[in-house]
N, C-alpha and C positions, 0 to 999 in steps of 0.2 A: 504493500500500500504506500502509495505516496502521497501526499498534498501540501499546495502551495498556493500564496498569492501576496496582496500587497498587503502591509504592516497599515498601510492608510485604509483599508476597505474592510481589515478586521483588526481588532489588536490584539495584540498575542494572549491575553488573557480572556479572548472572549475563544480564543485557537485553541490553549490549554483547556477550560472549561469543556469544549467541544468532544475532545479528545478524553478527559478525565470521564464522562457521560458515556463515552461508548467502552473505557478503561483498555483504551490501548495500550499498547509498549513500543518504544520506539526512541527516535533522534530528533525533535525538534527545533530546527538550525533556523535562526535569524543572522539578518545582516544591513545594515546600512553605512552611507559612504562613511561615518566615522568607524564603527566597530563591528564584531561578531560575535555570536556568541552560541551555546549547547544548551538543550534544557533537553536532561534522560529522565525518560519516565517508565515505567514498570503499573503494568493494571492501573491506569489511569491515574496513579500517583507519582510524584516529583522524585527523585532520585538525588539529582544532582544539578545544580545551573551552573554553566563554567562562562566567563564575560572576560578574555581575557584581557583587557585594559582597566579592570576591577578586578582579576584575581591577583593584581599585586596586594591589593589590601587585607586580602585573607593571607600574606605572606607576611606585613608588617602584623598584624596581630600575632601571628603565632611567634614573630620573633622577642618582639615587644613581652608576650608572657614566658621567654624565656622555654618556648616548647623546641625549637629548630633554631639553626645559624640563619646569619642573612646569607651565607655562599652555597649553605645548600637551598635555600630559596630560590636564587639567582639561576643555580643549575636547573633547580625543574621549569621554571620561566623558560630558559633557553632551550631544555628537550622539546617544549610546546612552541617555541618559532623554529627552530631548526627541524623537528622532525614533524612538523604537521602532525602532531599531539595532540588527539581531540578530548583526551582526561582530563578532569580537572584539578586542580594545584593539590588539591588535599590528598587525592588516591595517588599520584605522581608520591608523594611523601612517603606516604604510607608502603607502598611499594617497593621504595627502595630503605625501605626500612628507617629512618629520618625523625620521625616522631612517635609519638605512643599512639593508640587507639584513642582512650578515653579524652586524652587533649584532644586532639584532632574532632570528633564526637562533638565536645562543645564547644568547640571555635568554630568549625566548618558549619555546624546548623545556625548559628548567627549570621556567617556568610549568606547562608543561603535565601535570608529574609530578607536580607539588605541586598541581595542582585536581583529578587523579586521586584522590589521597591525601586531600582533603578529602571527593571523591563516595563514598568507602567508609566516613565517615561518616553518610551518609543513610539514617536507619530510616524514615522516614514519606512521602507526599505519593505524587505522579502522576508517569507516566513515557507519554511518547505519542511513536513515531517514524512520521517521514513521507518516505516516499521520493518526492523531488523529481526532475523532468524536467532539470532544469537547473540541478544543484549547483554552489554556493558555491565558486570557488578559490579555494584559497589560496597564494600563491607563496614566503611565508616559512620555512617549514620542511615536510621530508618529511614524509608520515603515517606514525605509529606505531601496531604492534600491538596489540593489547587485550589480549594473555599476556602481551608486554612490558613493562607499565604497572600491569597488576594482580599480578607477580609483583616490581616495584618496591615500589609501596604495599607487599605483604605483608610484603616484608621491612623497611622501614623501619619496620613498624610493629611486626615482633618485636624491632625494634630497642630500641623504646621512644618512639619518635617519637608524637606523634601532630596528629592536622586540628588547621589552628590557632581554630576554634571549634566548638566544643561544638554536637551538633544537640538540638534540644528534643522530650522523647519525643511520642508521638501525645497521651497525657493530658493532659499541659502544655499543647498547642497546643491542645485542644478548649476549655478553659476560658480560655484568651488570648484567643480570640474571641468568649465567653459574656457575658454580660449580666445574666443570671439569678444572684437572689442565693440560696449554698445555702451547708452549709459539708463538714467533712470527714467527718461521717459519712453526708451524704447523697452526698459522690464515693463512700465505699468501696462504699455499697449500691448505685448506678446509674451512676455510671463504668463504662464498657466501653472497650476498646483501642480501637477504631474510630468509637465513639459514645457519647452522653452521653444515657439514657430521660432522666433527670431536665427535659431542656433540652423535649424532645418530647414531652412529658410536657401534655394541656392545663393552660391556667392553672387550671382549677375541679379538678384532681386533685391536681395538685401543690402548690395552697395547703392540700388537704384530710392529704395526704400529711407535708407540713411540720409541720402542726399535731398530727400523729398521732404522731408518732416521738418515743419515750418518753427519756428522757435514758436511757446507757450505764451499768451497775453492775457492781461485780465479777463477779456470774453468769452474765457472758457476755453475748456479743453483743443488742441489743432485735430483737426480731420485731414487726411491724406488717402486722394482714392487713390486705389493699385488694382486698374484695371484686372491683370493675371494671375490678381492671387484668390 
């Protein structure tokens, strides 16, 4: 089984839900232009969430309590870029034998709230789950609910709490990637939430285009007709 679509047409916790209701098992991989991330689930429950540009912080914590070095931290960070590593920081640990169980137990299940609480952050990108023949265990901690974690999040978050970075809207991200010189009158006119005409635009309309667009006057917005587009 596989399924997939956009982070902006479902959000991942309405993806998990869906999933947790029919109690799959599987890989649920999200992705947008800043980060990526794993959410393993087993009978419709959480397993493990790996965020690798958040799993350093389950690396300062456990170093912080004195459970692991920082240089064995750094090493499993680097198994996970160099070997396209899809574990996450804690069983990497565990593995190579690095920390205790019971540390690990209750550092990693606070981990696991707080990369909850950053996934309800995500407005943009892809979301693709695969249910695998021969899931991932994980011996560290129980798996947790998906009502259990998102009714955590929600409440931390009328707390006032919130993810500890900022996600960047679908606009932002389309023009992070662009190349193409325009400025802000040509976003307001051809910026879409999901795409950019301007970018797709050929080069022999869009230089015609550029050229055409009359400077802005109190009277209200310019209109520019383009016969072929």
């Amino acid at each position: 089984m596989i399924l997939w679509g956009k982070i902006q047409e479902f959000s991942i916790f309405s993806i998990l839900q869906f999933l947790a209701a029919y109690g799959k098992t599987g890989v649920l991989e999200v992705q947008d232009f800043e980060e990526y991330g794993y959410i393993y689930m087993s009978d419709g429950k959480i397993d493990a969430i790996s965020l690798p540009l958040s799993d350093d912080l389950l690396g300062t914590r456990l170093v912080a309590a004195g459970v692991v070095t920082e240089e064995q931290v750094n090493e499993c960070l680097l198994t996970v870029c160099q070997e396209d590593r899809r574990e996450p920081l804690g069983f990497l640990l565990l593995e190579r034998g690095y920390a205790d169980r019971s540390s690990l137990q209750r550092i990693v299940k606070r981990q696991t709230y707080d990369q909850a609480l950053q996934l309800s952050n995500w407005i943009s990108g892809t979301f693709k789950f695969v249910a695998e023949s021969n899931p991932l265990k994980f011996p560290i901690t129980s798996s947790i609910s998906v009502q259990e974690l998102l009714l955590d999040a929600s409440r931390r978050l009328d707390e006032g709490e919130r993810p500890r970075r900022e996600k960047i809207h679908v606009e932002d991200e389309i023009c992070l990637t662009c190349t193409i010189t325009c400025d802000e009158e040509i976003k307001a006119r051809y910026l879409r939430s999901d795409i950019c005409l301007w970018r797709n635009m050929p080069t022999i309309v869009r230089d015609h285009a550029f050229k055409s667009l009359p400077k802005r006057d109190e009277d209200g917005p310019p209109h520019v007709d383009l016969p072929f587009l």
